[in-house]
ZASEVO-901911 format. One record per residue (C-alpha): residue in three letters; x, y, z. Coordinates in Angstrom, 3 decimals. Example, Ala and Ser with C-alpha at 12.3 -4.5 7.8 and 13.67 -1.06 7.14 Angstrom:
! residues 2
<site code="ALA" east="12.300" north="-4.500" up="7.800"/>
<site code="SER" east="13.670" north="-1.060" up="7.140"/>
This chain:
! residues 276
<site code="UNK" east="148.329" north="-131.598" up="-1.991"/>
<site code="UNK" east="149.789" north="-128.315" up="-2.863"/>
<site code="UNK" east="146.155" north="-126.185" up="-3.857"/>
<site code="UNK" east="147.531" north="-123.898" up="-0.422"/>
<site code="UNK" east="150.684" north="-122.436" up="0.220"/>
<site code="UNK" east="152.238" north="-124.043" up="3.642"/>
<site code="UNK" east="155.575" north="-122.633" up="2.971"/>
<site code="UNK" east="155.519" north="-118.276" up="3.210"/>
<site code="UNK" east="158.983" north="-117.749" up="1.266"/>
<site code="UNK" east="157.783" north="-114.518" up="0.286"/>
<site code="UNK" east="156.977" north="-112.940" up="3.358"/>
<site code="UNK" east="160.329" north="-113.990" up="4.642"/>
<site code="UNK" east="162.325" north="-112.468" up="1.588"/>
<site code="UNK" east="160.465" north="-109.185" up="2.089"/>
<site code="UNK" east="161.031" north="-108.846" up="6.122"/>
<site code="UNK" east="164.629" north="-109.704" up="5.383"/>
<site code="UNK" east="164.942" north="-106.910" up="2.957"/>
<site code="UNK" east="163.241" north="-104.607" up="4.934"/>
<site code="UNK" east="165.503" north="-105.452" up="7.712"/>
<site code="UNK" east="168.247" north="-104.741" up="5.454"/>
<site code="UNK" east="167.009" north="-101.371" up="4.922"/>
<site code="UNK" east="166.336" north="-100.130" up="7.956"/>
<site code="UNK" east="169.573" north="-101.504" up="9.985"/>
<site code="UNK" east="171.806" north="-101.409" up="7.400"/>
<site code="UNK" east="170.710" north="-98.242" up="5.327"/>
<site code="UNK" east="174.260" north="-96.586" up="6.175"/>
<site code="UNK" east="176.368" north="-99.175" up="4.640"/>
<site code="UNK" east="174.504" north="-99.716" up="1.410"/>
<site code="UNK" east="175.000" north="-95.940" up="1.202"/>
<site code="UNK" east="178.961" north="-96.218" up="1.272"/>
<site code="UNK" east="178.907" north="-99.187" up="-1.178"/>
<site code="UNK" east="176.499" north="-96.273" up="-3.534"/>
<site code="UNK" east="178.668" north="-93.867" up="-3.092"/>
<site code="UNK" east="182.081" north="-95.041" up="-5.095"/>
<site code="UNK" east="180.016" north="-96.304" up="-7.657"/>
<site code="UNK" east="178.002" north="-92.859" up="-8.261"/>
<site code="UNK" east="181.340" north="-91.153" up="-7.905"/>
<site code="UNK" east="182.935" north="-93.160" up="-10.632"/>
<site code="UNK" east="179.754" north="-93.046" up="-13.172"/>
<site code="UNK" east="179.105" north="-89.243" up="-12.473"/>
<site code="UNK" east="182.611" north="-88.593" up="-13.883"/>
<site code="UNK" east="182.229" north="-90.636" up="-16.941"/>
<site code="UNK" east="178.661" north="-89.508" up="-17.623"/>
<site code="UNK" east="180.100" north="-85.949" up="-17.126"/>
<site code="UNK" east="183.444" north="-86.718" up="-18.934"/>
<site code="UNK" east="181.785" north="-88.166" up="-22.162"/>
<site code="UNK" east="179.240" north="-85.713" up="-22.399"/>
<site code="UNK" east="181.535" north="-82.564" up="-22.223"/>
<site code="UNK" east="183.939" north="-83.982" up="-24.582"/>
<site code="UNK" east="183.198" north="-82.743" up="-28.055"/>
<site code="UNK" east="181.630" north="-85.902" up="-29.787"/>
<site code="UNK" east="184.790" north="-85.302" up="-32.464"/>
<site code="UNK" east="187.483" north="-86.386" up="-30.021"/>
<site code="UNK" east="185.007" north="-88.997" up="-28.740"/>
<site code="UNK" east="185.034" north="-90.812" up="-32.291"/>
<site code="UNK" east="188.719" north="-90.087" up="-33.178"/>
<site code="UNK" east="189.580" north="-91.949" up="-29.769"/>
<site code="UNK" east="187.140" north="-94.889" up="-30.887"/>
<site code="UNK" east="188.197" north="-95.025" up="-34.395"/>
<site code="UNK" east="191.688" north="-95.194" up="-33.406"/>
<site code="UNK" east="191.211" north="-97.846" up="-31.064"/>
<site code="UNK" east="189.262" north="-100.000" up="-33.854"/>
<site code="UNK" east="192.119" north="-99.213" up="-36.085"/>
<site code="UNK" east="194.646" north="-100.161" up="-33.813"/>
<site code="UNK" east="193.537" north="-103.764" up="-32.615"/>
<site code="UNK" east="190.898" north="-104.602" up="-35.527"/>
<site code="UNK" east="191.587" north="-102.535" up="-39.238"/>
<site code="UNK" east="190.424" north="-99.584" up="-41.017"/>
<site code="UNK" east="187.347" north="-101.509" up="-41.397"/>
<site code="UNK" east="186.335" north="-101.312" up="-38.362"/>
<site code="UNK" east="187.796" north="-97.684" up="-37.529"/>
<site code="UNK" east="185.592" north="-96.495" up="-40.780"/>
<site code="UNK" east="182.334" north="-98.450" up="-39.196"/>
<site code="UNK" east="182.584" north="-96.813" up="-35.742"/>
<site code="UNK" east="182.971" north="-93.426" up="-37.423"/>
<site code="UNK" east="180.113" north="-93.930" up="-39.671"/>
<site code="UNK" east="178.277" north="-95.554" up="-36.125"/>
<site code="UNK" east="178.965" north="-92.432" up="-34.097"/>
<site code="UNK" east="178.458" north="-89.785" up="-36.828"/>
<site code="UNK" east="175.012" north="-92.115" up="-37.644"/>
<site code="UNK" east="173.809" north="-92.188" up="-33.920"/>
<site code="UNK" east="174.593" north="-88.312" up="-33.889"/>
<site code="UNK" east="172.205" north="-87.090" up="-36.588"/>
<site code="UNK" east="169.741" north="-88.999" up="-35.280"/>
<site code="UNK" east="169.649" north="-87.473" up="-32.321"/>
<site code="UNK" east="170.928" north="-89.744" up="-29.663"/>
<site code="UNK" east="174.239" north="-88.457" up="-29.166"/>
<site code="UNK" east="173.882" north="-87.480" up="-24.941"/>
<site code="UNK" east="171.751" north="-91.022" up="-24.397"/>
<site code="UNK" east="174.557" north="-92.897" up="-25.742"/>
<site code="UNK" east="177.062" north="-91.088" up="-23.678"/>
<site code="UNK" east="175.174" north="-91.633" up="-21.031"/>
<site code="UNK" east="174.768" north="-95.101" up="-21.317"/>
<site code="UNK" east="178.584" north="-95.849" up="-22.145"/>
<site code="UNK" east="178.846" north="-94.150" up="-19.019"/>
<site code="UNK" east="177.202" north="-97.059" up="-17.182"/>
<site code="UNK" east="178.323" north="-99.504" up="-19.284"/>
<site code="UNK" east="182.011" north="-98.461" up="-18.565"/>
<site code="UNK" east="181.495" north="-97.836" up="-14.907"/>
<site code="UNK" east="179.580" north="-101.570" up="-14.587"/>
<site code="UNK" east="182.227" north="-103.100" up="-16.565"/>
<site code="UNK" east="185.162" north="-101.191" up="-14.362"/>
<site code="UNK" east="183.641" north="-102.881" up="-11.502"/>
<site code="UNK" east="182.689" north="-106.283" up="-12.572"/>
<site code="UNK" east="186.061" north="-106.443" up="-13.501"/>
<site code="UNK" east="188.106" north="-105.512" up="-10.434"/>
<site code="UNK" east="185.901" north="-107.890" up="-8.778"/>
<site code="UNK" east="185.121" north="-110.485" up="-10.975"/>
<site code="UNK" east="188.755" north="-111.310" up="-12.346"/>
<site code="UNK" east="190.344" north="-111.779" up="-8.479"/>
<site code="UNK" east="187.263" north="-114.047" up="-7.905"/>
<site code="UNK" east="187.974" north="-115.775" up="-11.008"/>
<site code="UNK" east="191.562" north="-116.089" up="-10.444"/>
<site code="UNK" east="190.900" north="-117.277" up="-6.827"/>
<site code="UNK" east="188.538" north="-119.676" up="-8.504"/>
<site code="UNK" east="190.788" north="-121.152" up="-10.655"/>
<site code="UNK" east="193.764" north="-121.713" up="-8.321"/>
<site code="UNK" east="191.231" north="-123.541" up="-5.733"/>
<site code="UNK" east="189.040" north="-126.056" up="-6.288"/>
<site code="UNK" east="187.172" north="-125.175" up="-2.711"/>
<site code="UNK" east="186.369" north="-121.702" up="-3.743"/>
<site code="UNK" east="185.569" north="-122.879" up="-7.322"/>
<site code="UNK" east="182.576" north="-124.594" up="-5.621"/>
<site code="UNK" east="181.493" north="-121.710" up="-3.356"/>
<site code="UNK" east="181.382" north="-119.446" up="-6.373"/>
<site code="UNK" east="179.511" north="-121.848" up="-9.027"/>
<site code="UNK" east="176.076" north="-121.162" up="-7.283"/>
<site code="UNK" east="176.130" north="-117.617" up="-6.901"/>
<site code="UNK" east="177.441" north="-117.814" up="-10.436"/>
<site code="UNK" east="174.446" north="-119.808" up="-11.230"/>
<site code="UNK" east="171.366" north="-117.861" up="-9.162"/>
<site code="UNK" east="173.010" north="-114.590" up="-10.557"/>
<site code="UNK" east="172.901" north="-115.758" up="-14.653"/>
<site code="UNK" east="169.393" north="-117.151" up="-14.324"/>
<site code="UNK" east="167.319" north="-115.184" up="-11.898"/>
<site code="UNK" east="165.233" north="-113.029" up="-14.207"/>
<site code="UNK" east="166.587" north="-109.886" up="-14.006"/>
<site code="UNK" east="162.968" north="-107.781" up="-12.929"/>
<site code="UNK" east="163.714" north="-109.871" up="-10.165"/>
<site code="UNK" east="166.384" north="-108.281" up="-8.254"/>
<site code="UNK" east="165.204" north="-104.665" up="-9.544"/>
<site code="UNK" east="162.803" north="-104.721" up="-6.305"/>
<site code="UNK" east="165.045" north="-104.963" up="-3.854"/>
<site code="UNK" east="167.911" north="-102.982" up="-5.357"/>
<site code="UNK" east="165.639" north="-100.036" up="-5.564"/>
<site code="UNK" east="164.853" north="-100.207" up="-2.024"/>
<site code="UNK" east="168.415" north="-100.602" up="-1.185"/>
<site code="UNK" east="170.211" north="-98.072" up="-3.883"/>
<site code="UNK" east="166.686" north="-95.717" up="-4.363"/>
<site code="UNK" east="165.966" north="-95.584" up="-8.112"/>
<site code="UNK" east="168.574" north="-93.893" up="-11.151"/>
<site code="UNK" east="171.440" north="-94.560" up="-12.823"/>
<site code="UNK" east="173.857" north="-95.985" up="-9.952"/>
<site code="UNK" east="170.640" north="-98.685" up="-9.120"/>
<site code="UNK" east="171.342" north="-99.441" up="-12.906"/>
<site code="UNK" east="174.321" north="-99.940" up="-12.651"/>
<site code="UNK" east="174.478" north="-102.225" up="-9.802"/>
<site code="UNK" east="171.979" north="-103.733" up="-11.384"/>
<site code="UNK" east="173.703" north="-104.243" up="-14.657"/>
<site code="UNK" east="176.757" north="-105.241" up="-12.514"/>
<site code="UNK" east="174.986" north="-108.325" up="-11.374"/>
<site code="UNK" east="173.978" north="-109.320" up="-14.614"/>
<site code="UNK" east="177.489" north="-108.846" up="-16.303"/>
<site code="UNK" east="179.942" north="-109.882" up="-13.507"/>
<site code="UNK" east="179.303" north="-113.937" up="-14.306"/>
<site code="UNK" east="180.994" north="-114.012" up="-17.622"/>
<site code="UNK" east="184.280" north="-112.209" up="-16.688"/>
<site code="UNK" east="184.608" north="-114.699" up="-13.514"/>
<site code="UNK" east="183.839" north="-117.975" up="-15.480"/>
<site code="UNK" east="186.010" north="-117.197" up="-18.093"/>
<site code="UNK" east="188.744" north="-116.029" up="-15.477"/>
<site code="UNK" east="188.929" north="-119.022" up="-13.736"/>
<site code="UNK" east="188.739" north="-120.994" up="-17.289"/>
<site code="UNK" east="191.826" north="-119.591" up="-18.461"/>
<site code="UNK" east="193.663" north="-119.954" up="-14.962"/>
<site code="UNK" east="192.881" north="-123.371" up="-15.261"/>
<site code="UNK" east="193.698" north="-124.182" up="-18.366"/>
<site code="UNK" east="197.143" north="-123.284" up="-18.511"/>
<site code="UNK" east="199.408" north="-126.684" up="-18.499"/>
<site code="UNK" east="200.195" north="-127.726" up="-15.448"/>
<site code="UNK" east="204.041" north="-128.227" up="-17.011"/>
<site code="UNK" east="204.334" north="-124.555" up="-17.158"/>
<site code="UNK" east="203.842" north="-124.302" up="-13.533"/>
<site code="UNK" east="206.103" north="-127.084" up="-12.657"/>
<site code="UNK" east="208.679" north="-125.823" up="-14.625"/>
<site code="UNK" east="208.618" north="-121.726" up="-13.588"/>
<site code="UNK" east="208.130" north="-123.305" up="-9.757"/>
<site code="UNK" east="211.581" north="-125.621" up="-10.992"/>
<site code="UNK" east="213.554" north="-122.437" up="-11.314"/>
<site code="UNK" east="212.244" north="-121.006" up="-7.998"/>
<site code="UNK" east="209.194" north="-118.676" up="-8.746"/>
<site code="UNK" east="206.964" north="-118.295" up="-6.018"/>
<site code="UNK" east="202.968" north="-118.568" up="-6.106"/>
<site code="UNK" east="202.597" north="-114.928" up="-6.743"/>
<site code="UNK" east="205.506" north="-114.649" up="-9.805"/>
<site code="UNK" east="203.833" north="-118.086" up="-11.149"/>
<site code="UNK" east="200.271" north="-116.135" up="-11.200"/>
<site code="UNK" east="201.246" north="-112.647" up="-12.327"/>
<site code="UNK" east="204.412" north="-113.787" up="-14.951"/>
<site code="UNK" east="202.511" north="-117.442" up="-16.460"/>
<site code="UNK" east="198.929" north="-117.873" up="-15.863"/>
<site code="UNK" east="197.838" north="-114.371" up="-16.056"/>
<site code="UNK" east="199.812" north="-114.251" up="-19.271"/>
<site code="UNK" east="198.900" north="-117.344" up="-20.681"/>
<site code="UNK" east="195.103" north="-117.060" up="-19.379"/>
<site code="UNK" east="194.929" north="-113.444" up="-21.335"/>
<site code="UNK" east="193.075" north="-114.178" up="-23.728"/>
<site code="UNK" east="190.571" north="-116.165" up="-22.407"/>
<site code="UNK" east="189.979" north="-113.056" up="-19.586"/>
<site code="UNK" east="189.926" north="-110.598" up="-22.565"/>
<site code="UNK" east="186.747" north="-112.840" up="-23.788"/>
<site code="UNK" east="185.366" north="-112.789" up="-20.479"/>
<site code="UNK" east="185.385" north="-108.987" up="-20.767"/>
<site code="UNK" east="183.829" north="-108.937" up="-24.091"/>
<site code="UNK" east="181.065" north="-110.934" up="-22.727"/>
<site code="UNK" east="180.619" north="-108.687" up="-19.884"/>
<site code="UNK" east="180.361" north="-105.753" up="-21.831"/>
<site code="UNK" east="177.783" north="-107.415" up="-24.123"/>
<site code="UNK" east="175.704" north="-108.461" up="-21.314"/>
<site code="UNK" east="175.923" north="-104.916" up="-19.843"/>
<site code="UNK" east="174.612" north="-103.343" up="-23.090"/>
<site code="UNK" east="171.997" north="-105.753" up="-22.954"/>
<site code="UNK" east="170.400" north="-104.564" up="-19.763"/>
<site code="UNK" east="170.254" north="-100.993" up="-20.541"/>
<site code="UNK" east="166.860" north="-101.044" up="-21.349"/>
<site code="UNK" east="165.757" north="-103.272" up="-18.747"/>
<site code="UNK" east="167.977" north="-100.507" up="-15.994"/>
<site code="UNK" east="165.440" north="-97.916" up="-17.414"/>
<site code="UNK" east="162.919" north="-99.435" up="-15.396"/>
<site code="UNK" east="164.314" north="-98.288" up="-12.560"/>
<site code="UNK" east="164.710" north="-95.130" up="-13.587"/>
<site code="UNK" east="168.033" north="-95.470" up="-15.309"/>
<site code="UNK" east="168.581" north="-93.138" up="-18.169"/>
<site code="UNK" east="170.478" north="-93.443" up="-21.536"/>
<site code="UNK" east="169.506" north="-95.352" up="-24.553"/>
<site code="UNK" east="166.834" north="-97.682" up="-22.861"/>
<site code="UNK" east="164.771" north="-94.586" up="-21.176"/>
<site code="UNK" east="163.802" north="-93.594" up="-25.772"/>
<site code="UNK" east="162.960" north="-97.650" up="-25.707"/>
<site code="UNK" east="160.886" north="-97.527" up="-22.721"/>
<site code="UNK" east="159.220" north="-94.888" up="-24.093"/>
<site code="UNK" east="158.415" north="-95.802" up="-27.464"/>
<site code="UNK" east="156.850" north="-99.025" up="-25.781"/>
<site code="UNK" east="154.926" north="-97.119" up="-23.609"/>
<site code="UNK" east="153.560" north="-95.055" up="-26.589"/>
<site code="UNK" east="153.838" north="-97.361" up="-29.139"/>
<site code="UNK" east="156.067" north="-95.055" up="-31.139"/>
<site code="UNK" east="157.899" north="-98.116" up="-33.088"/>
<site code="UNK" east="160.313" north="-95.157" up="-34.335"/>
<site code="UNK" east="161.602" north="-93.837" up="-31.199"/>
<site code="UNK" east="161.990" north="-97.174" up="-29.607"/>
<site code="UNK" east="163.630" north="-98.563" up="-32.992"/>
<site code="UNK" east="166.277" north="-95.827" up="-33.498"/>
<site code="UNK" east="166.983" north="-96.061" up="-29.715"/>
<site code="UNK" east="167.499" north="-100.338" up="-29.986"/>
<site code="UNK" east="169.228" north="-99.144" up="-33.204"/>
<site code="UNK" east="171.569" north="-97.088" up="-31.741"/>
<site code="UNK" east="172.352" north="-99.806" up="-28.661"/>
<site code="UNK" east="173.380" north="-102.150" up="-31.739"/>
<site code="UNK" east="175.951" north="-100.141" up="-33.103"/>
<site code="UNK" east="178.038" north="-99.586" up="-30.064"/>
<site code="UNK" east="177.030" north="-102.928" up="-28.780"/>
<site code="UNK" east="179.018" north="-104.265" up="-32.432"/>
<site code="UNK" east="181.563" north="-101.311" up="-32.514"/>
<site code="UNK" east="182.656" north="-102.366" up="-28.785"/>
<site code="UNK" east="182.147" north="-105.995" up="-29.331"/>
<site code="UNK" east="184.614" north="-106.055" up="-32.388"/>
<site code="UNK" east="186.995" north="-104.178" up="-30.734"/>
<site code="UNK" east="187.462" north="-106.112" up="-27.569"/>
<site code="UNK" east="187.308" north="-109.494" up="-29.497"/>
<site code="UNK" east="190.443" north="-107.986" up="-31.566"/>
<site code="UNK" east="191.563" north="-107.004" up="-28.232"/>
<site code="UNK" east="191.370" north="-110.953" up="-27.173"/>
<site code="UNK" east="192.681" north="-112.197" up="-30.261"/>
<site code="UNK" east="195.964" north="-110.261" up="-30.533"/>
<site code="UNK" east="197.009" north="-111.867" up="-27.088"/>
């Protein structure tokens, strides 16, 4: 019944895109262009900085929400990932990390919010939620490169897509799950919607966002190698390598190096979430 294709999905996806290229070229150029702006200046910003100021900045902030612990880790991390050699690729990618997290979150947390006041938009959002967690992400890489050319800003949009679910889920979570009593009572005294948002559910929903972040970031480290496909550099363009040359050492000081700011970053924002 099904031995020939009847139904020529494919061919309609790719005229689409190609439509989208050619007519609307201009626009996804605008929509680049804040995005490079922001990640040139980090890229540029962490890699002038002397890497000494770089670590006393992140061991201060893992002292200050986590413990010496952690502030002696991220030293030994940085100073680590240094001798080895792979101080400008991890720049570099904290660049995009930081510039895909900026923007996931100055999207995603409105959405979430909005989701979590409104049941309607709740179930607008839930699908795109869905197609965006669980289409592989080689996937989109096609037509992102056709629409944002091939580097780091496709990587980050790319990465932006695969991070921005958690931050909105967990938005609207904590939104929602803030007692209902709370709102009765603030909207007893005479707070309007806006006061109610910004002075009890963003408060009380705090931590639950903060999580949301620290899954975003997480998920963003995580596609750093896959962004090197697409010409992205950073930490994943040593892994791609390796794996093209089967130099296990390259690749595993590169995945190496991922894991320690992927758990210096991830300890720090979870302390971040926990202190609220």
């Amino acid at each position: 019944m099904f031995d020939e294709k009847v139904l020529p999905l494919d061919i309609w996806i790719t005229a689409f895109v190609d439509w989208l290229v050619n007519n609307y070229r201009d626009i996804f150029q605008m929509i680049k262009w804040p995005v490079e702006q922001i990640l040139t200046g980090f890229d540029i910003g962490l890699n002038t900085v002397p890497p000494i100021i770089i670590i006393a900045v992140l061991a201060f902030c893992a002292w200050r929400f986590s413990g010496w612990g952690l502030a002696v880790f991220s030293i030994l991390s940085m100073v680590f990932i240094g001798l080895i050699g792979f101080w400008t690729e991890t720049m570099t990618t904290l660049a995009m990390v930081l510039a895909s997290v900026l923007f996931s979150t100055i999207v995603g947390v409105p959405v979430g919010i909005a989701a979590g006041r409104s049941n309607r938009v709740e179930t607008i959002v839930r699908p795109f939620l869905d197609a965006m967690q669980t289409t592989p992400s080689f996937v989109y890489l096609v037509p992102i490169v056709m629409l944002f050319s091939v580097g780091n800003v496709a990587g980050v949009f790319a990465t932006i897509i695969f991070a921005m679910p958690p931050i909105i889920r967990l938005t609207s979570l904590g939104i929602r799950g803030v007692h209902p009593e709370l709102i009765e009572a603030a909207t007893a005294f005479g707070a309007t919607r806006s006061q109610v948002l910004f002075k009890v559910q963003i408060p009380l929903a705090m931590p639950t966002i903060l999580a949301g972040l620290n899954q975003t970031i997480m998920m963003a480290l995580a596609m750093v190698v896959i962004a090197a496909l697409i010409g992205a550099g950073g930490l994943g363009s040593p892994v791609i390598q390796g794996l093209n040359t089967l130099d296990i050492g390259l690749a595993v000081m590169a995945g190496l190096s991922i894991v320690l700011v992927a758990v210096v970053l991830d300890r720090i924002t979870q302390s971040m979430a926990g202190k609220n």
